[in-house]
C-alpha positions in Angstrom: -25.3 9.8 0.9 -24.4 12.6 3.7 -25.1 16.4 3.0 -21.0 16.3 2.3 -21.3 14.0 -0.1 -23.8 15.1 -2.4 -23.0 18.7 -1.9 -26.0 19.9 -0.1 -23.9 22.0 2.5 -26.7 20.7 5.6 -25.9 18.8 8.8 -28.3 17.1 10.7 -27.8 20.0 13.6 -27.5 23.3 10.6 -26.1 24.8 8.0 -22.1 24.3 7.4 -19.8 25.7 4.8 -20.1 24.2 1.3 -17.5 21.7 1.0 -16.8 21.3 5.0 -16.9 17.7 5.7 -18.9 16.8 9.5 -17.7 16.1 12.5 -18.8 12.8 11.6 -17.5 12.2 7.7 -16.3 8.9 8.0 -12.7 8.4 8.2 -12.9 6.6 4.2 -13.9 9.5 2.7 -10.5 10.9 1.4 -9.1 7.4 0.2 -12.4 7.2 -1.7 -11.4 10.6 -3.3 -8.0 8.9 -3.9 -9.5 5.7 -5.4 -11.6 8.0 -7.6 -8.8 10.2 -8.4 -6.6 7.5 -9.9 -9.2 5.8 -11.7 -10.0 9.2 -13.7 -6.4 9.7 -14.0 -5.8 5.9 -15.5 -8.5 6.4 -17.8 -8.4 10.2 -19.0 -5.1 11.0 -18.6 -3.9 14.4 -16.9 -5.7 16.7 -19.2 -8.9 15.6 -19.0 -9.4 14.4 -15.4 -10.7 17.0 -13.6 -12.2 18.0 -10.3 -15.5 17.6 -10.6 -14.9 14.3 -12.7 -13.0 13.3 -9.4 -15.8 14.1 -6.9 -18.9 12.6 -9.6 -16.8 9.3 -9.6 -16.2 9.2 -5.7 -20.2 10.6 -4.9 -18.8 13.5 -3.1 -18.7 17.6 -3.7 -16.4 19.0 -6.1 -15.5 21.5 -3.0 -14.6 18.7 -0.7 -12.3 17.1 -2.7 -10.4 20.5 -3.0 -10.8 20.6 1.0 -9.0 17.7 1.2 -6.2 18.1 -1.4 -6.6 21.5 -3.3 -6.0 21.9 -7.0 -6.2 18.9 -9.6 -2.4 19.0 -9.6 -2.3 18.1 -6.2 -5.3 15.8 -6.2 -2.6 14.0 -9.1 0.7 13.7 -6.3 -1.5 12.6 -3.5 -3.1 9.8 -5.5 0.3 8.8 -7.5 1.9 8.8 -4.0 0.3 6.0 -3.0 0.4 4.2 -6.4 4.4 5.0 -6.3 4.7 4.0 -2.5 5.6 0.2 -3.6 8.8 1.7 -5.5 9.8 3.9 -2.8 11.3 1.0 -0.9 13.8 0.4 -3.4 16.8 2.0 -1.3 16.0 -0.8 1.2 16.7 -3.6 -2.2 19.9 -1.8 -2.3 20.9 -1.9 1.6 20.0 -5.3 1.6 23.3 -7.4 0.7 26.8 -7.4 -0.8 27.4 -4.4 -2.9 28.2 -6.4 -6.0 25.0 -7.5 -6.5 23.4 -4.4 -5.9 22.3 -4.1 -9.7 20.5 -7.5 -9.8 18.3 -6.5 -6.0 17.5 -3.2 -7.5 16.6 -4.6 -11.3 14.4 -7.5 -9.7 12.8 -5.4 -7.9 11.9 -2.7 -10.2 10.6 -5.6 -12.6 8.8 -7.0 -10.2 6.6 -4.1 -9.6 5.8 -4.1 -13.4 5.2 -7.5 -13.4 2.3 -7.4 -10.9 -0.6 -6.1 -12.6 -2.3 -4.5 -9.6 0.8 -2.4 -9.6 1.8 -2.1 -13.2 -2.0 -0.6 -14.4 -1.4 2.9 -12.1 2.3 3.1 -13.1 0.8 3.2 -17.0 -1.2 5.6 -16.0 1.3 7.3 -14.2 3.9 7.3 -17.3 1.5 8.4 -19.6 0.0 11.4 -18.2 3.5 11.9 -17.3 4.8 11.8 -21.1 1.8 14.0 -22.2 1.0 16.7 -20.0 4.2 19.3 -18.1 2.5 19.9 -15.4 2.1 15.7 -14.8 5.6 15.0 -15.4 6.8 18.2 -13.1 4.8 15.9 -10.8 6.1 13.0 -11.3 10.0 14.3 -11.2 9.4 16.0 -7.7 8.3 12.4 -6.4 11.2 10.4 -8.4 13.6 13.2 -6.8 13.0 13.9 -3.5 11.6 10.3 -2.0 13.6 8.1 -4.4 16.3 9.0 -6.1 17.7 11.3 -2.7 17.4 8.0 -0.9 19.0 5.7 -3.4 21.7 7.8 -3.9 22.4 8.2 0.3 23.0 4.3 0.1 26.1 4.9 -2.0 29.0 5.8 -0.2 30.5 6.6 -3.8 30.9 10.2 -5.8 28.7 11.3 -8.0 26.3 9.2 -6.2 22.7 11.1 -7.2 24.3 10.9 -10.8 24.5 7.1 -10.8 21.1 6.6 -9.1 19.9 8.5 -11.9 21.4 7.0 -14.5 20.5 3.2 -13.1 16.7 5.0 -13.2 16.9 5.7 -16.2 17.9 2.6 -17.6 15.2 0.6 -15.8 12.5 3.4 -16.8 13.7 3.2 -20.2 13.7 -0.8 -20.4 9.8 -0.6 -18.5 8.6 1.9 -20.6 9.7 -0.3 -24.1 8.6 -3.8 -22.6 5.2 -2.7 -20.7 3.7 0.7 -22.8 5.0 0.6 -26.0 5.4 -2.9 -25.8 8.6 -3.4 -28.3 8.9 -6.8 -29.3 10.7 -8.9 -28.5 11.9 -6.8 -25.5 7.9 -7.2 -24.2 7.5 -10.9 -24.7 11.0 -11.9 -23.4 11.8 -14.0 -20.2 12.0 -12.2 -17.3 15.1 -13.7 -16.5 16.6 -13.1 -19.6 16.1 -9.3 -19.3 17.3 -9.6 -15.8 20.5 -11.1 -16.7 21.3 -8.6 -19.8 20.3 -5.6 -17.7 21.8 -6.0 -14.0 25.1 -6.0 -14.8 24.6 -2.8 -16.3 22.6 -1.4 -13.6 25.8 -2.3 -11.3 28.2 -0.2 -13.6 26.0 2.6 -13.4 25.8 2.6 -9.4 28.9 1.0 -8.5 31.8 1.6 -11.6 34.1 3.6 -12.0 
C-alpha cells in the first residue's frame, strides 16, 4: 500500500498532510472508497457504518475518505448515487412513446431494476437504512426529489404534475418494498407479468387521469 493508504502521512519526496492523497494516488482510489462505502452500508445499515469502518474496508486512511467526501452522511449520498443512477433514467421510460402507455414503460422499468440482482442488493440496502435511520432517509428524499421525481414530473405537461409523479412513486415503492424486503406472499412469488398488468394501469391514472 501507499503512505495515503495506510495512513502514514509520507511521500516518497517528504512529509504531506495526514489524509492528503499524492500527486500520484491513482485515479481508483475514490471508487474504492465508494465500493467500500456501500458494502458497510449493505451490511451494517446507516447506524453502524462508519468512517473508519469505510476506510479499514477500502485499505485507505479514515482522513482520506473524509478528503474525498466529508462526513459519513455524505460518504452515504455519494455511494447511493451511484447505486440509484440506474433509476434516474426513468424520465427517459416516460418520454419514450405514446402517453397512454406511459404507466406500463415506467412500471417495467422500475421492476426491472428490482429484478436484476446486481441492482436490487444496494437498493435493499438503500431502503433499509432508509426506513431505520432520519438522517438516511433525509438522504434518500433529497435524491428521489431533486434528480427524479423534478424530472418525471417536467415530462408531464399536466397540473399537479410533481403530485402525480409522486404518487405513481409511491405506488411502485410501496409494491417493491412488499414483494422484494418484506417479501409478502403471494405478492413476492407472483409473475412478473401479472404484477405488471394489475399495477400499470394504475400507475397511468396516477400520472395521466384526471
Amino acid at each position: 500500500m501507499t503512505g495515503a493508504e495506510t495512513g502514514s502521512g509520507e511521500t516518497g519526496t517528504g512529509t504531506r498532510r495526514r489524509g492528503r492523497p499524492p500527486r500520484t494516488e491513482s485515479a481508483d482510489t475514490r471508487d474504492r472508497i465508494l465500493a467500500a462505502a456501500r458494502e458497510e452500508f449493505s451490511e451494517l445499515g446507516y447506524d453502524k457504518t462508519s468512517v473508519r469502518g469505510i476506510a479499514k474496508t477500502a485499505g485507505v486512511d479514515s482522513a482520506l475518505v473524509h478528503h474525498y467526501f466529508g462526513t459519513k452522511e455524505q460518504v452515504f449520498e455519494a455511494a447511493i448515487s451511484v447505486v440509484f443512477a440506474p433509476a434516474l433514467n426513468a424520465p427517459s421510460a416516460i418520454a419514450d412513446g405514446p402517453v397512454d402507455g406511459v404507466g406500463e414503460r415506467l412500471t417495467r422499468f422500475v421492476f426491472g431494476i428490482w429484478e436484476n440482482p446486481t441492482t436490487r442488493t444496494p437498493l435493499l440496502a438503500i431502503l433499509r437504512s432508509a426506513v431505520n435511520n432520519e438522517t438516511a432517509a433525509a438522504v434518500f428524499r433529497r435524491l428521489i426529489a431533486a434528480q427524479l421525481l423534478r424530472r418525471l414530473a417536467e415530462q408531464l405537461d399536466l397540473p399537479d404534475a410533481r403530485l402525480r409523479a409522486e404518487l405513481a412513486a409511491a405506488q411502485l415503492v410501496g409494491c417493491a418494498m412488499l414483494r422484494y424486503v418484506i417479501k409478502l406472499e403471494p405478492l413476492a412469488s407472483a409473475d412478473l407479468e401479472q404484477i405488471v398488468a394489475r399495477v400499470a394501469p394504475v400507475v397511468q391514472g396516477h400520472l395521466t387521469g384526471p
